[in-house]
Each structure stands twice: as structure tokens, then as C-alpha cells.
LUMMI-198570 format. One record per residue: residue in three letters; chain; y, z, x of N, C-alpha, C in turn. Coordinates in steps of 0.1 Angstrom, whole numbers. Atoms other than C-alpha are relative to their C-alpha. Example, Ala and Ser with C-alpha at 12.3 -4.5 7.8 and 13.67 -1.06 7.14 Angstrom:
! LUMMI-198570
   res   chain   n.north    n.up   n.east   ca.north   ca.up   ca.east   c.north    c.up   c.east
   Ala       A       -12       0        9        -45      78       123        12       0        9
   Ser       A       -11       0       -9        -11      71       137        11       8       -8
***
This chain:
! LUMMI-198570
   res   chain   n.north    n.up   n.east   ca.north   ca.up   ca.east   c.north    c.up   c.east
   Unk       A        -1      13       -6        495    1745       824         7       0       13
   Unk       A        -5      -3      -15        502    1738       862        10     -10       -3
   Unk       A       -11       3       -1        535    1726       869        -4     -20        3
   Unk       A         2      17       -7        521    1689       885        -7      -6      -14
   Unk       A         3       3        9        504    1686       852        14      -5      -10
   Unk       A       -11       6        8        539    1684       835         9     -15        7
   Unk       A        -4      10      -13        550    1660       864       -10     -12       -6
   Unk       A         9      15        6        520    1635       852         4      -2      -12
   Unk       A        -2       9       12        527    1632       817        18       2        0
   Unk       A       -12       2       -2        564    1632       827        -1     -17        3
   Unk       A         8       8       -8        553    1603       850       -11     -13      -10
   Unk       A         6      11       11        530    1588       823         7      -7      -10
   Unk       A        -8       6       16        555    1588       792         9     -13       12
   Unk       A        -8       5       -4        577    1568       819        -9     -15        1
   Unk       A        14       8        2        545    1542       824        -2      -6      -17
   Unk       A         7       4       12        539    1540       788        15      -8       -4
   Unk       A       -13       8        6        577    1532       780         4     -11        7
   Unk       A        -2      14       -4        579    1504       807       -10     -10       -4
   Unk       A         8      14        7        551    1484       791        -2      -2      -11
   Unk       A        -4       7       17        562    1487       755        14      -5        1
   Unk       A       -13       3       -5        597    1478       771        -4     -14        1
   Unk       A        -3      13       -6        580    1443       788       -16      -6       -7
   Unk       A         5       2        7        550    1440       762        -1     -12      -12
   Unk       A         5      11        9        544    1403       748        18      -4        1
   Unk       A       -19      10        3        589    1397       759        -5     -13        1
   Unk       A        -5      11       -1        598    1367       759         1      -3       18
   Unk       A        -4       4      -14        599    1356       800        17      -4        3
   Unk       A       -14       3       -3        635    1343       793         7      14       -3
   Unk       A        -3     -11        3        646    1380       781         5       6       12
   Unk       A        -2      -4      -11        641    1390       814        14       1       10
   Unk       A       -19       1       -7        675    1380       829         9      -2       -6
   Unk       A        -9      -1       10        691    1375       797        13      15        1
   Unk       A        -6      -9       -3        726    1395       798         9       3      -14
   Unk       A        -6      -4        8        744    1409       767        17      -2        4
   Unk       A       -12       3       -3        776    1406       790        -3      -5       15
   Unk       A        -1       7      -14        785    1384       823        -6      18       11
   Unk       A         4     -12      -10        783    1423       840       -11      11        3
   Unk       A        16     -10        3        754    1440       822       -13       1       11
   Unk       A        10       2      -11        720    1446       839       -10     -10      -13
   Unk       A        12       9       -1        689    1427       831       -14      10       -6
   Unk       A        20      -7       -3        653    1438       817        -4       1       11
   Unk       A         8       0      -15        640    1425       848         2       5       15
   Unk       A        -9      -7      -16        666    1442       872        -5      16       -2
   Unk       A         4     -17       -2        662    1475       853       -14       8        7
   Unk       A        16      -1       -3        624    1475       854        -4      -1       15
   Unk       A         3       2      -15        622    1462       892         3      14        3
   Unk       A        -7     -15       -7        649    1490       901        -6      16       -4
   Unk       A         5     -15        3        634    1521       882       -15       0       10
   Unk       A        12      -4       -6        602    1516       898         1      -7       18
   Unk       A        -3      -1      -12        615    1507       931         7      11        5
   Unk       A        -5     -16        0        630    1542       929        -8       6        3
   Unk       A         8      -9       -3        603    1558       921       -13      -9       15
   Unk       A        12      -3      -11        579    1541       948        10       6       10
   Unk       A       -11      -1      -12        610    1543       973        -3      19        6
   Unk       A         1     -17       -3        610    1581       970       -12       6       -1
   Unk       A        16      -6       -4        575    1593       962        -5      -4        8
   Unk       A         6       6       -9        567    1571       990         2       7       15
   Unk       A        -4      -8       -9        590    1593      1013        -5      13       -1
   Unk       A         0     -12        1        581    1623      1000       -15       3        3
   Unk       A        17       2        4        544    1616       999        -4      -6       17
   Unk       A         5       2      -12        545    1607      1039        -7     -15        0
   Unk       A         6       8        2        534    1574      1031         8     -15        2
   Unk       A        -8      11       -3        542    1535      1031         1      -2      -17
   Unk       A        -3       7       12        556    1515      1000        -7      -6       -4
   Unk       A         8       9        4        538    1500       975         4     -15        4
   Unk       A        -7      11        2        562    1470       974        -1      -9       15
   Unk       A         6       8      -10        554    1463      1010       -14       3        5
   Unk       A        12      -3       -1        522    1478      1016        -9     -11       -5
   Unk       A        10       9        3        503    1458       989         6     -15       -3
   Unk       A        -4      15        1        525    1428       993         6       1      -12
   Unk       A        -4      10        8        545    1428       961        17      -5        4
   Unk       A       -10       6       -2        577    1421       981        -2     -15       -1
   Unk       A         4      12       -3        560    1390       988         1      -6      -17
   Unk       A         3      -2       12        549    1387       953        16      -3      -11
   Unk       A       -10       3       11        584    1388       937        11      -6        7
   Unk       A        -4      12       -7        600    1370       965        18       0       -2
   Unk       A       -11       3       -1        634    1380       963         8       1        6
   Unk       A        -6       0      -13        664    1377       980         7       8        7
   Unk       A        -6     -12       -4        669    1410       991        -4       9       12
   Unk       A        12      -5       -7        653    1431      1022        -6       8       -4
   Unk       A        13      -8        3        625    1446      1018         3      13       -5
   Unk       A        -5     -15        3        641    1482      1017         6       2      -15
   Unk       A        -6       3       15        662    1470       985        -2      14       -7
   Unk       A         7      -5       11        659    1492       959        11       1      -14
   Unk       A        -6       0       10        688    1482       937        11      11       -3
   Unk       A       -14      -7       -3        712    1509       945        11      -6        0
   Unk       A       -13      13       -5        749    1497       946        -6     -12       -2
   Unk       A         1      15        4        738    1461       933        13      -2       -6
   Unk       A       -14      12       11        767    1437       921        -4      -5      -14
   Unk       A         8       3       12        761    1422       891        -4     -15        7
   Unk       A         6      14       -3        758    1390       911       -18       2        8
   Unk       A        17      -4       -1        725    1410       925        -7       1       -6
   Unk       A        13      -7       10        710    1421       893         0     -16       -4
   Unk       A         2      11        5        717    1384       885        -7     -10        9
   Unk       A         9       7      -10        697    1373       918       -14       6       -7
   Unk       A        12      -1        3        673    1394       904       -12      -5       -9
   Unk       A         7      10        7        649    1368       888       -15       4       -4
   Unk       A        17      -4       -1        611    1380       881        -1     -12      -14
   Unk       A         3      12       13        598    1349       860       -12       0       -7
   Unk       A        14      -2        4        566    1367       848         5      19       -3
   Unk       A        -2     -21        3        571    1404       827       -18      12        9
   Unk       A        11      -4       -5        534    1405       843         1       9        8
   Unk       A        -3       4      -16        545    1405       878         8      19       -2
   Unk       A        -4     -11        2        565    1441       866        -9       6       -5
   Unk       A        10     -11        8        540    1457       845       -14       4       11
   Unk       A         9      -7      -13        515    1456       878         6       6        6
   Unk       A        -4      -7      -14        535    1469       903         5       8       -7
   Unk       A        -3     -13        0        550    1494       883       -16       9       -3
   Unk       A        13      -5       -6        509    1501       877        -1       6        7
   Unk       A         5      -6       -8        505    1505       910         7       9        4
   Unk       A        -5      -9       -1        533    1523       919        -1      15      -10
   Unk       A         7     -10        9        523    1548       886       -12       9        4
   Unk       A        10      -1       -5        489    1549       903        -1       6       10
   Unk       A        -5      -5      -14        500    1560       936         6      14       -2
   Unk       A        -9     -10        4        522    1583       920        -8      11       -5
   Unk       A         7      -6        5        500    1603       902       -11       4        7
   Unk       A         4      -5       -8        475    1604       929         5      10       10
   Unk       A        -9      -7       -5        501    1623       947         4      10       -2
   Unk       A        -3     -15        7        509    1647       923        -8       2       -7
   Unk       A        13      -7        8        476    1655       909        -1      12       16
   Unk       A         6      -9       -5        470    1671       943        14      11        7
   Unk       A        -8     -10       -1        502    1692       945        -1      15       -7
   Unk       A         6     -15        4        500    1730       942        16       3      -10
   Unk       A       -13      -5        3        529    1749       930        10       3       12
   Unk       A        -7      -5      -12        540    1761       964         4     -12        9
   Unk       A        -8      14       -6        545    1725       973        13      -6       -4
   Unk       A       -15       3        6        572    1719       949        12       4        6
   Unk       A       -10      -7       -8        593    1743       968         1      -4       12
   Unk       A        -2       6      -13        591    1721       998        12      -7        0
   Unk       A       -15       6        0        626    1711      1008        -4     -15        8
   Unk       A         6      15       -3        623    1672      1010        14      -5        5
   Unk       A       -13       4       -2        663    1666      1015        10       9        7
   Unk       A       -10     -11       -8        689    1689      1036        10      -7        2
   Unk       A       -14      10       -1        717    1662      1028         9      10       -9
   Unk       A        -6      -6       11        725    1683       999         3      15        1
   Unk       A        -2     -11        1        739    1716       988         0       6      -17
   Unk       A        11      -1      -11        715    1732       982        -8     -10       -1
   Unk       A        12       9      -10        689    1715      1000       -11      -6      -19
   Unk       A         3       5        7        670    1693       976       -20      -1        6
   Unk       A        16      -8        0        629    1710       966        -9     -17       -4
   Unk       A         7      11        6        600    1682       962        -2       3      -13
   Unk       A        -3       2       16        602    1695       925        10      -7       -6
   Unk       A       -13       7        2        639    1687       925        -3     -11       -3
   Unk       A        -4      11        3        633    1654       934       -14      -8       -9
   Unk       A         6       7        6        604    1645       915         4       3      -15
   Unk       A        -3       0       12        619    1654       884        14      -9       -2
   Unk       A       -12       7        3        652    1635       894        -7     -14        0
   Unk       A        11      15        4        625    1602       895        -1       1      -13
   Unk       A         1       5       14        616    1609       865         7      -3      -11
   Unk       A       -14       4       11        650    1614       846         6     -12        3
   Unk       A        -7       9       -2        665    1587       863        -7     -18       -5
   Unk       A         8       6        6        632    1563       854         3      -2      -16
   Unk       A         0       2       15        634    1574       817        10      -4       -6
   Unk       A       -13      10        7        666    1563       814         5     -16        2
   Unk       A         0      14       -1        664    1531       828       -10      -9       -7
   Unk       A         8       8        7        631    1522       810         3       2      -13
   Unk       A        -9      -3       15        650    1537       776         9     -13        1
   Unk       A        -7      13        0        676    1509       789        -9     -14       -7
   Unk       A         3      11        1        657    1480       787       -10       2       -9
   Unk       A         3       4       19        638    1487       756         9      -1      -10
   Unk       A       -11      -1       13        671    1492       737         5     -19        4
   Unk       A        -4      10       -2        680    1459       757       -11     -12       -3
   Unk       A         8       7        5        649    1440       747         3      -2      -16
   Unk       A        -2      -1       15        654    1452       710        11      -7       -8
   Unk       A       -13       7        2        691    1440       710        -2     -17        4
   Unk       A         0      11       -3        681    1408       727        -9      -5      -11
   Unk       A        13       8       14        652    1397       701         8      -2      -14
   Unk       A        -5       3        6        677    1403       674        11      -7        0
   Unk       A       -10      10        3        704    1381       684        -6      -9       -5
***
């Protein structure tokens, strides 16, 4: 098995868990908060996949989905464009409003879509391309597409456990 192949169903299982995560919720769920500080379904879900387009977007020489195909426009919030939920307050994950689970389950699509186009046509000798020289050491486009994807699965693991908790209160 080629290495970019484990990168897609890496990449897919993270796809399949954000839309049994936002699958038939409730719309009020969405910004529902277990505590005044917690995050949000709809913050986690925005921010994981404003991660991943953010970075496979850099890494992939390319523009953003989020402004490219308009869904900054699209989810209209009050943040710039660049956003991606880093450092947020909790008064920003509570700006963060998406009033349609739809409105998330496309754009993380397309950004999925995008994604996978990308690393279908990666070799092995590409992974070893140094994408970062902030770090020590220098950070490989393997590195960081596997730290998208850990960092993804943990935030779309969030917000199914936080869906599950919310339906049974």
C-alpha cells in the first residue's frame, strides 16, 4: 500500500466521522454549550475543517476553499477571512453561530474533496518535502499531513461525544 493511500482513508474516516457527528442534529445543538466555556458542535466542526483546508491549502500551493468557493460568504461570520479558530475565546466559539448542520457538512465536502485530490497525486518522495523551517526539526509534508489528520480526529471525536451528551440531556 502507498503511503498517500493511508493519508486518504486517514482523511476519509475523518469525513465519515464529521457527518455522523452533524447527521439529522438538531440545528439548536449546534451552539449548545455543556458549560458557559466549552466549545460548540458548530465551532468544533467549522475549526477542524478550517484547519485542514487552511494547511493543505498551503501546502498544496493553492487558494482556500473557504474563500475561493465563497463559503466565507456563505457562513458570514464575524471573523476575517483568515480565521481559523486558533486561540478563540470562548466569546468566539460563541460568535461562532452556523444555523444550518448543512452549511458544515458541504464545506467540510469540499474541503475533503480538495484534499484528497491532492494527495491521491503525491508520491512517496513528496512526503519528505520540508513544508515548515519554523520548527526543530523542520516540519516534512508527511509530518504535517498527518498532524491534520490527528488534530481533525480529535475534534470530530469531540463533537460526536458532544452531540451524544447533548441529545441525552
Amino acid at each position: 500500500m502507498e503511503s498517500r493511500d493511508l493519508l486518504l482513508t486517514a482523511f476519509d474516516n475523518v469525513e465519515g466521522v464529521v457527518r455522523r457527528a452533524l447527521d439529522g442534529v438538531d440545528p439548536a445543538l449546534l451552539t449548545a454549550r455543556i458549560d458557559p466555556e466549552a466549545n460548540t458542535i458548530g465551532w468544533l466542526v467549522w475549526h477542524l475543517t478550517r484547519v485542514q483546508d487552511d494547511h493543505v491549502a498551503e501546502v498544496a500551493g493553492r487558494a482556500q476553499a473557504y474563500t475561493e468557493a465563497g463559503w466565507a460568504e456563505r457562513f458570514a461570520l464575524p471573523f476575517d477571512h483568515s480565521a481559523i479558530g486558533y486561540g478563540f475565546s470562548s466569546t468566539d466559539v460563541a460568535a461562532t453561530r452556523v444555523p444550518d448542520p448543512q452549511l458544515l457538512v458541504d464545506y467540510h465536502a469540499d474541503v475533503h474533496r480538495r484534499t484528497a485530490e491532492f494527495v491521491s497525486g503525491l508520491s512517496a518522495a513528496d512526503l519528505d518535502r520540508v513544508v515548515d523551517e519554523r520548527w526543530d526539526p523542520p516540519v516534512t509534508l508527511g509530518v504535517r499531513l498527518v498532524s491534520v489528520v490527528t488534530d481533525d480526529l480529535q475534534h470530530a471525536g469531540q463533537a460526536a461525544l458532544l452531540r451524544g451528551f447533548l441529545e441525552r440531556r
